[in-house]
Backbone bond lengths (Angstrom), bond angles and torsions (degrees), N, CA, C in turn:
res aa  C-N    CA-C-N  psi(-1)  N-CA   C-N-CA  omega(-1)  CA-C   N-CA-C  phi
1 X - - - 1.454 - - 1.527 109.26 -
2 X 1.145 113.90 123.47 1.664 122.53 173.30 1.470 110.97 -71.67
3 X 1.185 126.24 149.01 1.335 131.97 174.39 1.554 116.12 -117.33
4 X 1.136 127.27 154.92 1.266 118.65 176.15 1.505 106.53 -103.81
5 X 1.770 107.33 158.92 1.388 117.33 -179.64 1.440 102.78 -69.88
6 X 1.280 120.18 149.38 1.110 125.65 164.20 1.655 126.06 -110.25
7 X 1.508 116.58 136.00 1.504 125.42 -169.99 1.944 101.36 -69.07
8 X 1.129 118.49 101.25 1.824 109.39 141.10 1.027 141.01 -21.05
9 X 1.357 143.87 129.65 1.290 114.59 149.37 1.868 86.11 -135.68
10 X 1.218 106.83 149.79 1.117 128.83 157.93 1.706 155.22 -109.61
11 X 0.806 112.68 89.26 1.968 111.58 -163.63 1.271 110.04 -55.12
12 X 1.404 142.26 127.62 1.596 118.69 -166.75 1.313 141.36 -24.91
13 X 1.643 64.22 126.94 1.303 124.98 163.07 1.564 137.15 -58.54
14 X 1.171 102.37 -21.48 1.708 111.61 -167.25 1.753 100.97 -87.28
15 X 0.769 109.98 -17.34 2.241 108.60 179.84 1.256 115.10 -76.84
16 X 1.167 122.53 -165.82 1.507 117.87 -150.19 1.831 82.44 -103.06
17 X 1.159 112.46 -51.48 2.005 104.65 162.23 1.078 123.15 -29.73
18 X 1.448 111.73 -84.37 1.483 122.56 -179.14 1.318 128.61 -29.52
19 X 1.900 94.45 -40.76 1.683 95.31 -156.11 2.090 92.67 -93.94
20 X 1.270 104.99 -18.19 1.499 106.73 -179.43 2.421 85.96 -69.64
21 X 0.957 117.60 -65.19 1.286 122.61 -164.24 1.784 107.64 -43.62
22 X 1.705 106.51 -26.86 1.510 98.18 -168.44 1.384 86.33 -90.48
23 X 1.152 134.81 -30.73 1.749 121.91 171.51 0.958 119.36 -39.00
24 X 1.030 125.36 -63.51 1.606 156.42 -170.16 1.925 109.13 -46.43
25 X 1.453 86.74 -61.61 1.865 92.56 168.49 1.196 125.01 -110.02
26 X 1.692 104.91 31.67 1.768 101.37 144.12 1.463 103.11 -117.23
27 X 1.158 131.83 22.87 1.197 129.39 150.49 1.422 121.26 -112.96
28 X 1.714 112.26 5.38 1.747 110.95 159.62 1.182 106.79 -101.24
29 X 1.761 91.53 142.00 1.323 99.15 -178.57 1.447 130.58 -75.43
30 X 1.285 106.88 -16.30 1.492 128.01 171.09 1.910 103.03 -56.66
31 X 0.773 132.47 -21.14 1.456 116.23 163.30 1.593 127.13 -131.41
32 X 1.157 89.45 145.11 1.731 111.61 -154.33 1.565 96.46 -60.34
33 X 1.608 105.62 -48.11 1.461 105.91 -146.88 1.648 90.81 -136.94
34 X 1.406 102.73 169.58 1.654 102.46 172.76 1.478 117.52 -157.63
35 X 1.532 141.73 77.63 1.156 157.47 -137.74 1.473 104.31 -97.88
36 X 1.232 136.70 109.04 1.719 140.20 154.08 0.814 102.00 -97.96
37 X 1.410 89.79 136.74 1.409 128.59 146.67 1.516 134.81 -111.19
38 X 1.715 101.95 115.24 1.823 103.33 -156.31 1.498 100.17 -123.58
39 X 1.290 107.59 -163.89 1.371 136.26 179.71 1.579 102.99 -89.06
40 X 1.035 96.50 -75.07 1.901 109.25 177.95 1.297 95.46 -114.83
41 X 1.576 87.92 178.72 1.649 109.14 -157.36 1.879 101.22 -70.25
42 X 1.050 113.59 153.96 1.746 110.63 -178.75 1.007 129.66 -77.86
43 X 1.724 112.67 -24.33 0.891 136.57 -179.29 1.915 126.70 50.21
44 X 1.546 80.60 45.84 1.801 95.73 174.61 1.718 118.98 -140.58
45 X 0.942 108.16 129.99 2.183 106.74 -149.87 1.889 77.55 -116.39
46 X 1.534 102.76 137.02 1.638 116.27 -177.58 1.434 103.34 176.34
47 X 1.259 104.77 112.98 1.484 121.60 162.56 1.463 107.89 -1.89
48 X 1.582 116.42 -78.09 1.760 121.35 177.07 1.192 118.86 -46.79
49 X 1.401 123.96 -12.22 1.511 112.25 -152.57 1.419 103.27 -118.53
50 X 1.279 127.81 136.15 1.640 144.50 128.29 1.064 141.94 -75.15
51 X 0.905 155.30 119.04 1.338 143.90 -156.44 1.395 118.85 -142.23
52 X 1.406 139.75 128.20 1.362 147.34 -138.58 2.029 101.40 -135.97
53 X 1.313 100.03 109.79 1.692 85.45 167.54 1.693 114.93 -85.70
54 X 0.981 112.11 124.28 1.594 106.27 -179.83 1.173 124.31 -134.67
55 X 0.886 119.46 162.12 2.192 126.87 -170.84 1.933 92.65 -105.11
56 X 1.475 102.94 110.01 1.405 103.33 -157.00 2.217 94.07 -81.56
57 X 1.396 97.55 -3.25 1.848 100.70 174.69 1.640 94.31 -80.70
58 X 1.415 142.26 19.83 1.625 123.79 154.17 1.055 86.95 -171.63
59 X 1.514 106.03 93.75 1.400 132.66 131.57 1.736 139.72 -36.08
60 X 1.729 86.27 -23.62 1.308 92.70 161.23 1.279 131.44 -87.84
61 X 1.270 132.67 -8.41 1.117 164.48 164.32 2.036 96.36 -48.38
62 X 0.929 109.89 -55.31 1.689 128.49 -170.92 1.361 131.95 -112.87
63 X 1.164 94.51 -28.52 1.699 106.18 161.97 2.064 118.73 -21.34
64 X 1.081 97.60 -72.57 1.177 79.53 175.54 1.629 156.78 -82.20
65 X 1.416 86.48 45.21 1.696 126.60 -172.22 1.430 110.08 -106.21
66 X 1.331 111.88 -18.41 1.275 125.89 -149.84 1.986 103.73 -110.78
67 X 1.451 86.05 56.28 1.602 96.08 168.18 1.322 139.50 -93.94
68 X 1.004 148.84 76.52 1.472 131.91 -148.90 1.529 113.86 -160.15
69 X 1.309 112.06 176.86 1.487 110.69 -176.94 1.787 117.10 -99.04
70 X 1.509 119.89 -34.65 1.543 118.86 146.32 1.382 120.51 -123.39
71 X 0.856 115.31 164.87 1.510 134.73 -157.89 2.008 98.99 -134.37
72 X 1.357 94.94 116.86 1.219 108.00 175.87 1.946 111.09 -120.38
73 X 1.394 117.32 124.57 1.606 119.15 168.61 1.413 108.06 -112.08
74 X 1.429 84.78 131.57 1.712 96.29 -177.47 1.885 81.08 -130.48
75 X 1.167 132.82 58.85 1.489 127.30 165.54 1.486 92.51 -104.11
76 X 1.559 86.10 138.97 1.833 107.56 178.92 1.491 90.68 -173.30
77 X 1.552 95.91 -164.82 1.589 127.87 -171.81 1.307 106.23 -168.27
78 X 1.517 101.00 140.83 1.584 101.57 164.84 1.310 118.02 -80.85
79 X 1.555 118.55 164.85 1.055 131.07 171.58 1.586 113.99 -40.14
80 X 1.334 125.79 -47.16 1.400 130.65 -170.35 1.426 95.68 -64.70
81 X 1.162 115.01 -58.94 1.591 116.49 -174.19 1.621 101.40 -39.31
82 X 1.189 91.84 -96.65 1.441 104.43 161.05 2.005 133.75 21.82
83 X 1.732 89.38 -57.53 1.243 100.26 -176.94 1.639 118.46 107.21
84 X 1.887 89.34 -57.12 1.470 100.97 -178.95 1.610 106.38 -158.10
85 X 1.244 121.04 165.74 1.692 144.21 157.59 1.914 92.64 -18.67
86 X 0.884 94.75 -63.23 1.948 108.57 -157.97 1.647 102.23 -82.81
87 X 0.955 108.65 -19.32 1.883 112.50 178.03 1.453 113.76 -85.30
């Protein structure tokens, strides 16, 4: 049975997750394509990849970029950012 490639999409990308996760599935072969969406630029150039800077407070703004077959979020912050544990 043949399988089809499957499209990426990724929610940032730029953290120590994200950017380990977009490695990860531009080197499986199981997906065709692999689309982030970050804060700042990702700063990684690869055949599979697209990459979208976006202001994740209007989604509508980007929305329709956001085509694909799974959807992976790696949005966070570190603690420092953060401030604190609870922030």
């Amino acid at each position: 049975m043949e399988h089809q490639l499957k499209k990426a999409l990724v929610i940032g990308a730029t953290g120590a997750v994200g950017r380990d996760l977009v490695d990860i599935l531009l080197k499986d072969e199981r997906y065709s394509s692999v689309t982030a969406f970050t804060r700042r630029d990702i700063g990684i150039q690869h055949e599979k990849l697209t990459s979208y800077v976006v202001d994740f407070a209007h989604p509508e703004q980007w929305r329709e970029f956001m085509h694909g077959d799974v959807l992976f979020s790696a949005l966070g912050t570190s603690r420092k950012q953060a401030g604190s544990k609870e922030g």
